[in-house]
C-alpha positions as CSV (number, residue, x, y, z in Angstrom):
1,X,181.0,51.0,112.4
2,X,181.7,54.6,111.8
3,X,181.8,56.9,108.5
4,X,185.5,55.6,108.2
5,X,184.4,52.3,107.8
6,X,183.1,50.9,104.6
7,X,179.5,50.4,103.6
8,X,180.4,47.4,101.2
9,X,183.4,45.4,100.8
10,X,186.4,47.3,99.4
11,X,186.8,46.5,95.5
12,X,188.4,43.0,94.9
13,X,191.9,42.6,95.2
14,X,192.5,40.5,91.6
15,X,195.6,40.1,89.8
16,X,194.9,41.5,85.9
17,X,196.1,40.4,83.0
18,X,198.2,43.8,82.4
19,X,199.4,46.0,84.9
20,X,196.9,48.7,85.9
21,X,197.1,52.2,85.0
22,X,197.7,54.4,88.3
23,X,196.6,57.7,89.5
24,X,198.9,60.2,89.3
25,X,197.8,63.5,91.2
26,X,199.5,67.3,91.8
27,X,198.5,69.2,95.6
28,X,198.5,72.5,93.7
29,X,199.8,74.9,96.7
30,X,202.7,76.9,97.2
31,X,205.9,76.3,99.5
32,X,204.9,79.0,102.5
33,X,201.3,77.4,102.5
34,X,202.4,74.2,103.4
35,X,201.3,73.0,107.2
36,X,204.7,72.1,108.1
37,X,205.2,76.0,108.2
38,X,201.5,77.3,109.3
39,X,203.2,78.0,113.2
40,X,205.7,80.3,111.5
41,X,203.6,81.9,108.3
42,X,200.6,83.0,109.1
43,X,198.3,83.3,106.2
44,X,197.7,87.1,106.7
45,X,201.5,86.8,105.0
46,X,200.7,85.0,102.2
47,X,199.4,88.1,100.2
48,X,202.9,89.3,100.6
49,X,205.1,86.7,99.8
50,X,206.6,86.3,96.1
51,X,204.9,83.0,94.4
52,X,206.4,80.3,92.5
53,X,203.7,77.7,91.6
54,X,202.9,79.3,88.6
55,X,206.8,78.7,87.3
56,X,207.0,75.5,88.6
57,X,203.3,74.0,87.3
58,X,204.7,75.4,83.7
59,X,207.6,72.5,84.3
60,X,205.3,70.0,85.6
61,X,202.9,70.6,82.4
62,X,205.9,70.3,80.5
63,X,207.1,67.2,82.0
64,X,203.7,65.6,81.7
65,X,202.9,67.2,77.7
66,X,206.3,65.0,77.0
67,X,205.2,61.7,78.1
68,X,201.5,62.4,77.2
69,X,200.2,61.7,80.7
70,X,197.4,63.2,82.3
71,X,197.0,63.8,86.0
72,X,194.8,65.1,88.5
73,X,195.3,68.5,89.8
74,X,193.6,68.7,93.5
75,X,194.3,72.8,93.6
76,X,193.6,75.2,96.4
77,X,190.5,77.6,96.1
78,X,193.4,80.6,96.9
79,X,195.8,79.6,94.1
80,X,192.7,79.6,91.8
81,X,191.7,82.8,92.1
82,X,195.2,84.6,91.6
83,X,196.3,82.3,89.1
84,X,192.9,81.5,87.1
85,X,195.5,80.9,83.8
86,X,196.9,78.4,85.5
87,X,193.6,76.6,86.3
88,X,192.2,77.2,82.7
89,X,195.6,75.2,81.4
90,X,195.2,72.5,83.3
91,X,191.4,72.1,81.6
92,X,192.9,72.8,78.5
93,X,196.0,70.4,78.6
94,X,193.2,67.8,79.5
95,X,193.8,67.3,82.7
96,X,191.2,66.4,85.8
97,X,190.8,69.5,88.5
98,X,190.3,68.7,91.8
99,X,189.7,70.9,95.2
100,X,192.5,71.1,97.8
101,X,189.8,72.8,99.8
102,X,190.5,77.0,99.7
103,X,193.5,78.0,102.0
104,X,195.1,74.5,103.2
105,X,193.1,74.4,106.4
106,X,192.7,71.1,108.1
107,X,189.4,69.8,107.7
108,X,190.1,67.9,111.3
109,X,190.4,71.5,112.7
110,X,187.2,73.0,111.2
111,X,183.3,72.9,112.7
112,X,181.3,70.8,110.1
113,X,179.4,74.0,108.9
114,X,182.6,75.6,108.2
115,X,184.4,72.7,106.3
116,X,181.1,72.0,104.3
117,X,181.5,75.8,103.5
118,X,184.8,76.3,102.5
119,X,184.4,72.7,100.1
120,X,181.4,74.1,98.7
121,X,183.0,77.3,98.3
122,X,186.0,76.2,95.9
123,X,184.3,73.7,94.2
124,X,181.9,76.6,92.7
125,X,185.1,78.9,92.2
126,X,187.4,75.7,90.9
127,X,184.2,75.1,88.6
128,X,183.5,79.0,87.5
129,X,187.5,79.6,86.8
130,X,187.9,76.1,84.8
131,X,184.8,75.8,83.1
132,X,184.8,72.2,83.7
133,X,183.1,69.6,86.4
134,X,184.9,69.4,89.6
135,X,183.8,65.9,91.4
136,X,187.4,64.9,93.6
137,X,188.5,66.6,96.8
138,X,191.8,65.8,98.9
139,X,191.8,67.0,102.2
140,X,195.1,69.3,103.4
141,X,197.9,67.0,104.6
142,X,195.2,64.1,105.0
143,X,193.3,65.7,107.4
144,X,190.1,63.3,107.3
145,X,190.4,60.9,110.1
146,X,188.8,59.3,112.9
147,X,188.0,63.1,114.3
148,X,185.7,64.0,111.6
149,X,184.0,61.2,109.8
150,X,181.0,63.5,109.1
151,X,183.1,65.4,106.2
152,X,182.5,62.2,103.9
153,X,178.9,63.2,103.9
154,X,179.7,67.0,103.8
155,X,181.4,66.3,100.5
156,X,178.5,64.3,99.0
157,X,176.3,67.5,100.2
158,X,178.2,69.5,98.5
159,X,178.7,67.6,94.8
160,X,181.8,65.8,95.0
161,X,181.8,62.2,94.0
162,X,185.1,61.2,95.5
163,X,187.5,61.9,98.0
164,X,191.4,61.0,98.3
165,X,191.6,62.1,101.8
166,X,192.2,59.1,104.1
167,X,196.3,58.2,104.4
168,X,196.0,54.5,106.1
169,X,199.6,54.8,107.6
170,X,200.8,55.8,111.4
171,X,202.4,59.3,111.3
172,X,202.5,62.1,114.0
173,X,200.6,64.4,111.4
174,X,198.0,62.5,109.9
175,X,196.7,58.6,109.3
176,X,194.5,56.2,109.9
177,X,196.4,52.8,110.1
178,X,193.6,50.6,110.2
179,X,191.4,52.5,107.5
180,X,190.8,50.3,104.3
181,X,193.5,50.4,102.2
182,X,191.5,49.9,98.9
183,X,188.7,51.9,97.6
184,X,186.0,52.5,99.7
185,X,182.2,53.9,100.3
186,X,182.3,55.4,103.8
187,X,178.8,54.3,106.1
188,X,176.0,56.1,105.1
189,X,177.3,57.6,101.9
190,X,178.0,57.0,98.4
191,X,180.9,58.9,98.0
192,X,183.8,56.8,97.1
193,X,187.2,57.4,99.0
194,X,190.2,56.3,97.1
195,X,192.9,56.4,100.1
196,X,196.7,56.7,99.4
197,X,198.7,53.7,98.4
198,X,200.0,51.8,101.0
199,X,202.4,48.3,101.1
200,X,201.2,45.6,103.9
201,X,204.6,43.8,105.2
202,X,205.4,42.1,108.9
203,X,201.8,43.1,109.6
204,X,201.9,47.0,108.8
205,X,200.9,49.5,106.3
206,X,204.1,51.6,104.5
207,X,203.5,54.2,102.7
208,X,203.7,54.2,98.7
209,X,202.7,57.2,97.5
210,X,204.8,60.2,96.9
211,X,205.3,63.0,99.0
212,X,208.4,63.3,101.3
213,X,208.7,59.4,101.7
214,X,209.1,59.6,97.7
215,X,212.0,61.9,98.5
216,X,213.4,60.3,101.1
217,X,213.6,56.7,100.4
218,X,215.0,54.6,97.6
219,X,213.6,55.1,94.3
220,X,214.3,51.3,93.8
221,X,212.3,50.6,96.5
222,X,209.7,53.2,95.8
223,X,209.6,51.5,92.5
224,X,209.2,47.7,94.4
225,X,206.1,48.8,96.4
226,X,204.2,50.0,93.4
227,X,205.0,46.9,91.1
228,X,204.0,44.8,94.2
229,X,200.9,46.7,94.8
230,X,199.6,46.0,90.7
231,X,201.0,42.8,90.6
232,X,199.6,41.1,94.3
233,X,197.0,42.9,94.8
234,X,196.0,43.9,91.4
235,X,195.2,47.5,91.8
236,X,196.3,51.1,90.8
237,X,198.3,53.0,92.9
238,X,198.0,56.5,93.7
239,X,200.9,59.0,93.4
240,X,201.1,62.6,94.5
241,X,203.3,65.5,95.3
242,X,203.3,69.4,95.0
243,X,204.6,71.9,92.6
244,X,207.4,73.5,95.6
245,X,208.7,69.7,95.6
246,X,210.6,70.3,92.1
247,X,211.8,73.7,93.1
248,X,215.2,73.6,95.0
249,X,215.8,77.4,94.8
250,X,212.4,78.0,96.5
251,X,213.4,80.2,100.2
252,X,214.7,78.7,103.5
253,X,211.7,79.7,106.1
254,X,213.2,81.3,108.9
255,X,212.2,80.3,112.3
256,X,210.7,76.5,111.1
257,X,211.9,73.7,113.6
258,X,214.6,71.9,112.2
259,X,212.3,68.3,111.5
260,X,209.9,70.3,109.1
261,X,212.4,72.1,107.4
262,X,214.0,68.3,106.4
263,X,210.7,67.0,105.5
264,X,210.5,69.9,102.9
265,X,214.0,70.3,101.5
266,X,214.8,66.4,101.7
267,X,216.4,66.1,98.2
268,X,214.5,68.3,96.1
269,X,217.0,68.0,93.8
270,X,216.3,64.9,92.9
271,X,212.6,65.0,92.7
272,X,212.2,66.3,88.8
273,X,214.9,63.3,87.7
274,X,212.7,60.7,89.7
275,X,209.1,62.1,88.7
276,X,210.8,61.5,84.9
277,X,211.8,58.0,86.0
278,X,208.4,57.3,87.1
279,X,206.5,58.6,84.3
280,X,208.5,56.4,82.1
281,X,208.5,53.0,84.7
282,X,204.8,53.2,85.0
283,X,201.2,53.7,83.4
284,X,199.6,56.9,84.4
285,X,196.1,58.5,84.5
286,X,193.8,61.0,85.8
287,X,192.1,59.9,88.7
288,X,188.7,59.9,87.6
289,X,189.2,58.4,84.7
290,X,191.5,55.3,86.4
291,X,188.4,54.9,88.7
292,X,185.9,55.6,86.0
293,X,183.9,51.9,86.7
294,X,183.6,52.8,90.4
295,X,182.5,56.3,89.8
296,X,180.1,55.0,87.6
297,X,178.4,52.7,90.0
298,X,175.1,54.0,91.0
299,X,174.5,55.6,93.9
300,X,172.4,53.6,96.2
């Protein structure tokens, strides 16, 4: 057994009397910070370049303040400090903030010491800006794997109670296909990792939980995989995307290969009308509060 594997049984799969409440959760970066487009902006740009989360978290608030749902906003250290308004209204709205980690670096690329520093690092500036608790980290474009099991344990070190870091799907960016697909306490820690929602058919994980797959596929079928996951398995699902998603206006980048620039303009058109379907088709919370009993468990 390694770090990725669980030290006790992953929560009981148990059909409940009423569908759960899922998780609904907001990667608080901007559109040139995104991996897809690290080879062709590097961050020394970023200073330079015109920002847009701050108009499109104002519609996301908005959408959410109208169906009186609450979210989880995992939010890069970097956006914090020039937009600490932005963080202070997410506290205020009554929303859960989260760490994205500081400036989207992969935490399979980084040295232990440095990864446990840069966590550290924007948990104490998420904390000092939003004047709340800060106990849930998700890694930049799932980037906790079988490389770096030892960052589990570098977020208990450094406070957080929970991660949302582990994607248990095959992709040619991130995954772990054979990684629990419930919540789990990796070996030797007892820091919970709630991975990304995922449907089990002919004997393989699909992926049900936002992101470009939201855009891309079906919202029929989108809508299937979640009903089946709180129905069969009886458990919440976990929903995320980012504020560039609802922002179709947002810059072409110039020079990206032609597969990442689909995976980031697939149909974000659409995405505002669906994230409007979905508020209304399901129950939503913040994270730590849909998995207040496990976070409550003691640590042992």
């Amino acid at each position: 057994m390694n770090a990725l594997s669980p030290a006790r049984a992953t929560v009981p799969a148990t059909a409940p009397a009423t569908a759960p409440v899922n998780a609904l959760s907001v990667d608080v970066e901007d559109y040139f910070q995104v991996q897809a487009f690290a080879d062709v902006i590097p961050r020394a740009r970023w200073e330079s370049i015109p920002r847009r989360v701050d108009a499109n978290m104002d519609r996301i608030l908005a959408q959410f303040a109208r169906h009186r749902t609450r979210a989880t906003f995992f939010t890069l250290g970097w956006i914090a400090e020039r937009h600490p308004a932005l963080v202070r209204r997410i506290v205020a709205e009554g929303h859960e903030l989260a760490s994205h980690g500081f400036d989207h670096l992969l935490a399979d690329r980084m040295a232990e010491a440095a990864f446990r520093a840069d966590v550290g690092r924007t948990r104490k500036l998420l904390e000092d800006v939003g004047g709340t608790p800060v106990i849930g980290y998700r890694a930049p474009t799932f980037s906790i794997n079988r490389r770096n099991p030892w960052a589990f344990a570098a977020l208990q070190a450094e406070g957080y109670r929970y991660s949302s870091s582990v994607f248990p799907v095959r992709h040619d960016l991130y995954g772990v296909p054979d990684a629990p697909r419930g919540p789990y306490r990796p070996e030797g820690t007892t820091l919970w990792e709630l991975p990304m929602t995922t449907v089990r058919l002919l004997g393989r994980n699909l992926p049900c939980s936002g992101g470009g797959y939201f855009r891309l596929m079906p919202y029929a079928l989108y809508r299937a995989g979640l009903r089946r996951v709180n129905a069969r398995e009886g458990r919440p699902g976990i929903f995320y995307f980012h504020p560039w998603e609802i922002d179709p206006e947002q810059p072409v980048v110039a020079g990206a290969d032609w597969r990442a620039r689909f995976r980031h303009r697939v149909h974000l058109r659409r995405m505002s009308a669906r994230i409007e379907r979905l508020l209304s088709d399901f129950a939503w919370d913040r994270m730590d509060q849909v998995y207040a009993a496990l976070l409550a468990q003691p640590r042992r």
